[in-house]
N, CA, C and O atoms as a printed pandas DataFrame, in Angstrom:
     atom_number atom_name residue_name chain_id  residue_number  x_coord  y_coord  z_coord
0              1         N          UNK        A               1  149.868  -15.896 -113.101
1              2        CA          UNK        A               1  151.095  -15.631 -113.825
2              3         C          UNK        A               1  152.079  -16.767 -113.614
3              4         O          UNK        A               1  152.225  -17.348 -112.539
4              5         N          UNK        A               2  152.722  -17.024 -114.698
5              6        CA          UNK        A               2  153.711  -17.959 -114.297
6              7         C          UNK        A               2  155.271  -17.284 -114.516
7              8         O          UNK        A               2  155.526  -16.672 -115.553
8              9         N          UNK        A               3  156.067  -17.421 -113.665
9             10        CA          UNK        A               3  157.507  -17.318 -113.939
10            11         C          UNK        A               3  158.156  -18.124 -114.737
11            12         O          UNK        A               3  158.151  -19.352 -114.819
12            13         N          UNK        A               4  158.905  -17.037 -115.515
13            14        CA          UNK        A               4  160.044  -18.080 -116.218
14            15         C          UNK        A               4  161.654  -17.220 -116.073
15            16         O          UNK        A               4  161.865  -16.014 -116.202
16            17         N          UNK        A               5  162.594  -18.279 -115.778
17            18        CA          UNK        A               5  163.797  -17.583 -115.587
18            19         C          UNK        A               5  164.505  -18.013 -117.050
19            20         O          UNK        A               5  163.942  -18.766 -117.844
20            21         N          UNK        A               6  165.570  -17.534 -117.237
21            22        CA          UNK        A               6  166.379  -17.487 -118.417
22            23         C          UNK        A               6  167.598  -17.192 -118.139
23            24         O          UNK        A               6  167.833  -17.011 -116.945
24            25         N          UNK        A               7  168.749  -17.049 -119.126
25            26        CA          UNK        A               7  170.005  -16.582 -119.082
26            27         C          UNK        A               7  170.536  -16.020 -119.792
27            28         O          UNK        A               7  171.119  -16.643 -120.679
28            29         N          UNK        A               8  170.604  -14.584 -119.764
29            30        CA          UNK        A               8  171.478  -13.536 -120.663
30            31         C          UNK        A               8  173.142  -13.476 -120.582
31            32         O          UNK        A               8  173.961  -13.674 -119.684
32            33         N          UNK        A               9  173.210  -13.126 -121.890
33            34        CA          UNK        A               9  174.995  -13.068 -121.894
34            35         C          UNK        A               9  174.763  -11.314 -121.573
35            36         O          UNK        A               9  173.690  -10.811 -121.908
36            37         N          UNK        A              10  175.879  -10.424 -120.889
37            38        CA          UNK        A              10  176.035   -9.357 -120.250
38            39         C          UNK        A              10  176.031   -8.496 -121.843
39            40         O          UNK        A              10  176.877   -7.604 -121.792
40            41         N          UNK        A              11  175.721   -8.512 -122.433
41            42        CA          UNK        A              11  175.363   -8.033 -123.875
42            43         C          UNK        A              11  173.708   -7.769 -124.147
43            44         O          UNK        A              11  173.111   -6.767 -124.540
44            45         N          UNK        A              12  173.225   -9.162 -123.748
45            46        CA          UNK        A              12  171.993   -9.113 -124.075
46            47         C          UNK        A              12  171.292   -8.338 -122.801
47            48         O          UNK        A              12  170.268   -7.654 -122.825
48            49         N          UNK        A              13  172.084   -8.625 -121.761
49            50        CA          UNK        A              13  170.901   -7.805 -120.561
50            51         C          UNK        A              13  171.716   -6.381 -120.290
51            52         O          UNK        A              13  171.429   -5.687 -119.315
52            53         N          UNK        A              14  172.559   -6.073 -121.053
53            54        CA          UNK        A              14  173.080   -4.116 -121.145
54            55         C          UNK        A              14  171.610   -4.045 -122.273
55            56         O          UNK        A              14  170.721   -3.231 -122.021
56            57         N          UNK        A              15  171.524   -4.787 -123.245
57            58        CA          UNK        A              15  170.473   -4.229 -124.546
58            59         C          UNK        A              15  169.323   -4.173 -123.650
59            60         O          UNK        A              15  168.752   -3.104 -123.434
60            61         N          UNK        A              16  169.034   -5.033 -123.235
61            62        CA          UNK        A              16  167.120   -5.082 -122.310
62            63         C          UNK        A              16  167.355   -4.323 -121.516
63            64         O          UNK        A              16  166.312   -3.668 -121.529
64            65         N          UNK        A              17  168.427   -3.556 -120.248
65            66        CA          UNK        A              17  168.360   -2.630 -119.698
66            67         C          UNK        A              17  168.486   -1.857 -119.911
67            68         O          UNK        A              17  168.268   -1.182 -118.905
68            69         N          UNK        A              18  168.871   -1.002 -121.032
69            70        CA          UNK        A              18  168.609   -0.002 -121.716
70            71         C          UNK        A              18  167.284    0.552 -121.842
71            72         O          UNK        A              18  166.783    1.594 -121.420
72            73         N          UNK        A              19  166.463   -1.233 -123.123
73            74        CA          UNK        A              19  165.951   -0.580 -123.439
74            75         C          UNK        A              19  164.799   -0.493 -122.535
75            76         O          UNK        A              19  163.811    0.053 -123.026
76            77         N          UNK        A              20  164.704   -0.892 -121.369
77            78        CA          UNK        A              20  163.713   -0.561 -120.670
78            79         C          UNK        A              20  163.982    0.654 -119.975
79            80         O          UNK        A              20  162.929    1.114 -119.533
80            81         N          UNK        A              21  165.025    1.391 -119.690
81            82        CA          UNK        A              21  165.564    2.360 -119.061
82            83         C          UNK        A              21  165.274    3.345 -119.923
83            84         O          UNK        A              21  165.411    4.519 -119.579
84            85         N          UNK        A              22  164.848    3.014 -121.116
85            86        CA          UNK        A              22  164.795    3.862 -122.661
86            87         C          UNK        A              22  163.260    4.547 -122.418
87            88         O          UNK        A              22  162.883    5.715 -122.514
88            89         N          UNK        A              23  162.409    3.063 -121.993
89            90        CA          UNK        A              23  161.012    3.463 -121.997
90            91         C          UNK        A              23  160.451    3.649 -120.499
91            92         O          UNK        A              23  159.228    3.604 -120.364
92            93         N          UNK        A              24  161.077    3.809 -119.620
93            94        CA          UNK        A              24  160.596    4.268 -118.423
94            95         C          UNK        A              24  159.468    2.984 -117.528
95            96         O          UNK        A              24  158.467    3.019 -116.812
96            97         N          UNK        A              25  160.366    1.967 -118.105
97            98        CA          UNK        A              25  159.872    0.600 -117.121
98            99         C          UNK        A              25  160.653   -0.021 -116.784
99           100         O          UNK        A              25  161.830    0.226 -117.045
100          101         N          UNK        A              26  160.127   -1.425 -115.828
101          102        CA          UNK        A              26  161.106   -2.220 -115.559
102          103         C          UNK        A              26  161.414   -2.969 -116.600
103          104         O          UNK        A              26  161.073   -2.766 -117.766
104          105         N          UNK        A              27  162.464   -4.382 -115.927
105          106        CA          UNK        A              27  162.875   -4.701 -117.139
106          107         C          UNK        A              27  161.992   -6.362 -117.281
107          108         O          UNK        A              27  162.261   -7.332 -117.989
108          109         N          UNK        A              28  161.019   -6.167 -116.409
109          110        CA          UNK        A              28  160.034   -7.315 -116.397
110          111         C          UNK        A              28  158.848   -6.909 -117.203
111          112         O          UNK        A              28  158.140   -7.672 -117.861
112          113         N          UNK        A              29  158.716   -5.661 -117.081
113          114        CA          UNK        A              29  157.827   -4.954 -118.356
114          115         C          UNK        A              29  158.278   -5.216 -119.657
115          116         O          UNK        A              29  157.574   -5.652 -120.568
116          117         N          UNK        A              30  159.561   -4.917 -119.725
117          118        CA          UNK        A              30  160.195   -4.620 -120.821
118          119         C          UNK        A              30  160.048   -6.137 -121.231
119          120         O          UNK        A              30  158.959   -6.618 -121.546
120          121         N          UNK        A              31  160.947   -6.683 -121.210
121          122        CA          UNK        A              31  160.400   -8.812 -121.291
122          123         C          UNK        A              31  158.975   -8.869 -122.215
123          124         O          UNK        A              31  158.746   -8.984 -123.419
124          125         N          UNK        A              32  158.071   -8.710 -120.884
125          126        CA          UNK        A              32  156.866   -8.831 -121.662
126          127         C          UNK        A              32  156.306   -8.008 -122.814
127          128         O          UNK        A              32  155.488   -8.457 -123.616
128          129         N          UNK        A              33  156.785   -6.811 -122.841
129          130        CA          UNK        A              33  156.475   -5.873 -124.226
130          131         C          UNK        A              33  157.342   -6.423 -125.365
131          132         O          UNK        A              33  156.917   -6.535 -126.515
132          133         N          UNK        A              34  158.462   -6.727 -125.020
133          134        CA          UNK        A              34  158.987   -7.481 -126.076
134          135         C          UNK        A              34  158.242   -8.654 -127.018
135          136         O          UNK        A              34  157.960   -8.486 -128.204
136          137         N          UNK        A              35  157.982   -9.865 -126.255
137          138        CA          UNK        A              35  157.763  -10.689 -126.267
138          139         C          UNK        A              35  156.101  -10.242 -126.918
139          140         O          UNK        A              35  155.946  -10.231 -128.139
140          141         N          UNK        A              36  155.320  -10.008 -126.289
141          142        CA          UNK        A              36  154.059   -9.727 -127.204
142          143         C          UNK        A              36  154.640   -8.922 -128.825
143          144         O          UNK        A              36  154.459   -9.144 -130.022
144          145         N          UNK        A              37  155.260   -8.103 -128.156
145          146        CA          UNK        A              37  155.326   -7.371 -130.076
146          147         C          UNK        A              37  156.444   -8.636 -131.363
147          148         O          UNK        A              37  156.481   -8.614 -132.593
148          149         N          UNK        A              38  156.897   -9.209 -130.758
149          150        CA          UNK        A              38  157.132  -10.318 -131.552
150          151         C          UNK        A              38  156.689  -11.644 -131.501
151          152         O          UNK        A              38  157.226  -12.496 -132.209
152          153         N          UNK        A              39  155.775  -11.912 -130.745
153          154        CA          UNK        A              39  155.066  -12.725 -130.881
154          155         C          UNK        A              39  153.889  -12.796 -131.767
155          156         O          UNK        A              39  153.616  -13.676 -132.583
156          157         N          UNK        A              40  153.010  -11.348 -131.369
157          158        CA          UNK        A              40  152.006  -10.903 -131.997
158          159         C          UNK        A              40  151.886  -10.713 -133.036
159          160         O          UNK        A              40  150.852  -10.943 -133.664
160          161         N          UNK        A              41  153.406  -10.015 -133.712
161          162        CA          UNK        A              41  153.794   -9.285 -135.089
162          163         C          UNK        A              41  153.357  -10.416 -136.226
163          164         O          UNK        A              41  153.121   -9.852 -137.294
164          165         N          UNK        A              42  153.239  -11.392 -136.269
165          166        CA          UNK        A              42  152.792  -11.845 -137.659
166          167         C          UNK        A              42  151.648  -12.295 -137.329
167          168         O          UNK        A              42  151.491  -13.192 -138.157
168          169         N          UNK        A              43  150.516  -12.280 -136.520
169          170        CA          UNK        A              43  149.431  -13.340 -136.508
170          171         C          UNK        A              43  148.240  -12.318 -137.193
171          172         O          UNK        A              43  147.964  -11.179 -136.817
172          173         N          UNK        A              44  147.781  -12.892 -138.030
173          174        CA          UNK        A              44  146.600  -12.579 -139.103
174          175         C          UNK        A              44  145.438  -12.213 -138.503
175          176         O          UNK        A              44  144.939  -12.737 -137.507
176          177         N          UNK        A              45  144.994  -11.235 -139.181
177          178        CA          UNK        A              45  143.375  -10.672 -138.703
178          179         C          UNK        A              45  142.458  -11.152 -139.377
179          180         O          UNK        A              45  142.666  -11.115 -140.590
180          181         N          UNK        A              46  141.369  -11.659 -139.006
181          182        CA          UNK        A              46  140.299  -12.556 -139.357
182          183         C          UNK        A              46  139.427  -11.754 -139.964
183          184         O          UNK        A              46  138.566  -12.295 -140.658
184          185         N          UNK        A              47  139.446  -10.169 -139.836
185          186        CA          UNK        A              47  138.595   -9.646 -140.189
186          187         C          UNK        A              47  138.990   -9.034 -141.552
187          188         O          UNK        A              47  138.209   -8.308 -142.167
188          189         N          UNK        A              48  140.730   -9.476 -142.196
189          190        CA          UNK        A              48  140.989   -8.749 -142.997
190          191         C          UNK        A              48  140.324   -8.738 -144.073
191          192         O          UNK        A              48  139.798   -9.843 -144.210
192          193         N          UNK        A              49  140.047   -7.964 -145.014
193          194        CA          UNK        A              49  139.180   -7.895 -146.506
194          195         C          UNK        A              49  139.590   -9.377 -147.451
195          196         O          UNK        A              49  138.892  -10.163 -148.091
196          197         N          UNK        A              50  141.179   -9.287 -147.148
197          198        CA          UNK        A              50  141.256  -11.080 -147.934
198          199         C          UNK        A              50  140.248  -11.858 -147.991
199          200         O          UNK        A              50  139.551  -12.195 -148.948
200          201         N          UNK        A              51  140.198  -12.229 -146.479
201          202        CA          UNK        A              51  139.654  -13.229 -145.769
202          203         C          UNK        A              51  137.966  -13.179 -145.940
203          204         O          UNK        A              51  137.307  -14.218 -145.983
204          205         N          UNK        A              52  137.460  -12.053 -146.017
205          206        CA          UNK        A              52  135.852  -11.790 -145.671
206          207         C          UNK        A              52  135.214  -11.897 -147.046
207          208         O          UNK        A              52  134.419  -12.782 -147.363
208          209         N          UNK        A              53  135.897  -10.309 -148.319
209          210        CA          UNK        A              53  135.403  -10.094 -149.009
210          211         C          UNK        A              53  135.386  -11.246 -150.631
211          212         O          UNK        A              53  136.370  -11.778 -151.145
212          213         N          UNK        A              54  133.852  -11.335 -151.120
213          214        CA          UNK        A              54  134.219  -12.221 -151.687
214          215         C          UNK        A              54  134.863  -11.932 -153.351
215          216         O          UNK        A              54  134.576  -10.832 -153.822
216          217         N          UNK        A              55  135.519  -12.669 -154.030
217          218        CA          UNK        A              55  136.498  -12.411 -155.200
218          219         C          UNK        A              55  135.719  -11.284 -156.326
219          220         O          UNK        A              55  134.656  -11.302 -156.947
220          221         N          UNK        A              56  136.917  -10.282 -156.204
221          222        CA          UNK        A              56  136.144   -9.020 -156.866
222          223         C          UNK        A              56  136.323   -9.713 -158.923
223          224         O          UNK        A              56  135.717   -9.230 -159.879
224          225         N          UNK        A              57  137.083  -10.610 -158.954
225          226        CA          UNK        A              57  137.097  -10.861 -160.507
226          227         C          UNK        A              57  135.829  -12.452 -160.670
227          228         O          UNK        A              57  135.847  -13.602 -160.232
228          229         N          UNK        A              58  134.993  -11.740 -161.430
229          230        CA          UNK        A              58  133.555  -12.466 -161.478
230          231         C          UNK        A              58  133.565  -13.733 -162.449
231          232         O          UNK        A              58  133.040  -14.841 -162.341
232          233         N          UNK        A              59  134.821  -12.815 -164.014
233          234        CA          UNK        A              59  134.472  -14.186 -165.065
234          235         C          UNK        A              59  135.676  -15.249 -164.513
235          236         O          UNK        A              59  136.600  -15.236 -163.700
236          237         N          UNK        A              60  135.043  -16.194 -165.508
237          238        CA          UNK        A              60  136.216  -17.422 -165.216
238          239         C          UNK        A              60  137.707  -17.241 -166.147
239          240         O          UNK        A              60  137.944  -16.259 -166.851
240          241         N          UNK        A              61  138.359  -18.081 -166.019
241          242        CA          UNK        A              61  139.329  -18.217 -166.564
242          243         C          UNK        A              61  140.532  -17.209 -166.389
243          244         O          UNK        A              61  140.619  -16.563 -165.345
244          245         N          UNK        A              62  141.320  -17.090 -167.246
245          246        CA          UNK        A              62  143.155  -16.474 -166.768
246          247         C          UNK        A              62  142.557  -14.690 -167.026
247          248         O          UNK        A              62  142.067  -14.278 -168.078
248          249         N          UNK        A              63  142.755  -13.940 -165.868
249          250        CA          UNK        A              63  143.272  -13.055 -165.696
250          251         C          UNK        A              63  144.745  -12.168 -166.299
251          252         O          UNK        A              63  145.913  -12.377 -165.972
252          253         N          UNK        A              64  144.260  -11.241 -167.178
253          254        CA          UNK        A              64  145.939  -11.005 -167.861
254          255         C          UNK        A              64  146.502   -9.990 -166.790
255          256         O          UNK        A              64  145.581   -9.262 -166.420
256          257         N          UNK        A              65  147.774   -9.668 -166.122
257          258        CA          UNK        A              65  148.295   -8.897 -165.585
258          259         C          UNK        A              65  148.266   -8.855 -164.430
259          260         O          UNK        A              65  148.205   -7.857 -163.711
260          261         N          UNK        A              66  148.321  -10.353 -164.038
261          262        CA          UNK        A              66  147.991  -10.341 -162.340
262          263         C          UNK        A              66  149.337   -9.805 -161.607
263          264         O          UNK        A              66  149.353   -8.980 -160.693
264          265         N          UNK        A              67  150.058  -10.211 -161.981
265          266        CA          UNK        A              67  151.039   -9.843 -161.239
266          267         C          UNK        A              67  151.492   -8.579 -161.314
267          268         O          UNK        A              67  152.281   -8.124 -160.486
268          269         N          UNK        A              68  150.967   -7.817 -162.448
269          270        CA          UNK        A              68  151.059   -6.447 -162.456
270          271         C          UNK        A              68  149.822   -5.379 -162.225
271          272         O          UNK        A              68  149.658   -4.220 -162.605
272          273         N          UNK        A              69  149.142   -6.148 -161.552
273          274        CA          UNK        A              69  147.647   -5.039 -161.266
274          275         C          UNK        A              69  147.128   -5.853 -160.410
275          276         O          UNK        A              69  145.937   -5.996 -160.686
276          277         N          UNK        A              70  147.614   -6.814 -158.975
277          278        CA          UNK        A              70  147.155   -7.845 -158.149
278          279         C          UNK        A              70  146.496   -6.769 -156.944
279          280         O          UNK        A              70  145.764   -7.239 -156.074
280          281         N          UNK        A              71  146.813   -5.334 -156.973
281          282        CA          UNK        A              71  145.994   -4.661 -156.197
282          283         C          UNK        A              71  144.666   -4.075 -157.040
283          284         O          UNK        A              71  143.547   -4.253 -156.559
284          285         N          UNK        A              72  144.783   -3.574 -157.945
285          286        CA          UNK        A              72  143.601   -3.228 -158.672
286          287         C          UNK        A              72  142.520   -4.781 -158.596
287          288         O          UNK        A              72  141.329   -4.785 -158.285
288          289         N          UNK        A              73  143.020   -5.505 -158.823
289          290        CA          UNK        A              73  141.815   -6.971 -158.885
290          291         C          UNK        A              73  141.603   -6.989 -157.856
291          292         O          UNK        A              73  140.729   -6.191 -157.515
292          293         N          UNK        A              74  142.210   -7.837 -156.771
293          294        CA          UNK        A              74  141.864   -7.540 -155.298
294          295         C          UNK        A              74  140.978   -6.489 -154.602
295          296         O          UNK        A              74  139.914   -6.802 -154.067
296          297         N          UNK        A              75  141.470   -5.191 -154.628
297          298        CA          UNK        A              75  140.746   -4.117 -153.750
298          299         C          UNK        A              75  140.290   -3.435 -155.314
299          300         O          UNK        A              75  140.418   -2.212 -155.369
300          301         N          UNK        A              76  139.960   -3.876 -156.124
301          302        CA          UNK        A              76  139.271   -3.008 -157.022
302          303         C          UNK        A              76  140.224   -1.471 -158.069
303          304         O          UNK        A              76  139.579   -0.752 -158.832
């Protein structure tokens, strides 16, 4: 593990002691639960159907109504 120190304004560490006081941890828990759920929150799944399945529209050329039926083409 590595340490890292930081510096809260008495605003930001009433909010983190809360909210760890909220969820029944410390506030070194709390840090790290933070920090994964916004870290984590946008990174892409490799396994998503985007990514795997291959293009459900077979002929060539322009598609009419993509932008109004981009789930029907996609997931069918």
């Amino acid at each position: 593990m590595k340490v890292v120190q930081t510096k809260l304004s008495t605003i930001e560490y009433e909010l983190l002691r809360k909210y760890a006081e909220s969820k029944g941890i410390t506030i070194m828990e709390a840090v790290r639960e933070i920090l994964r759920k916004h870290l984590l929150e946008g990174e892409v799944d490799p396994n998503d159907p985007i990514f795997t399945e291959s293009p459900s529209v077979k002929k060539k050329g322009k598609v009419e109504k993509i932008s109004e039926e981009h789930d029907k083409i996609l997931y069918g």
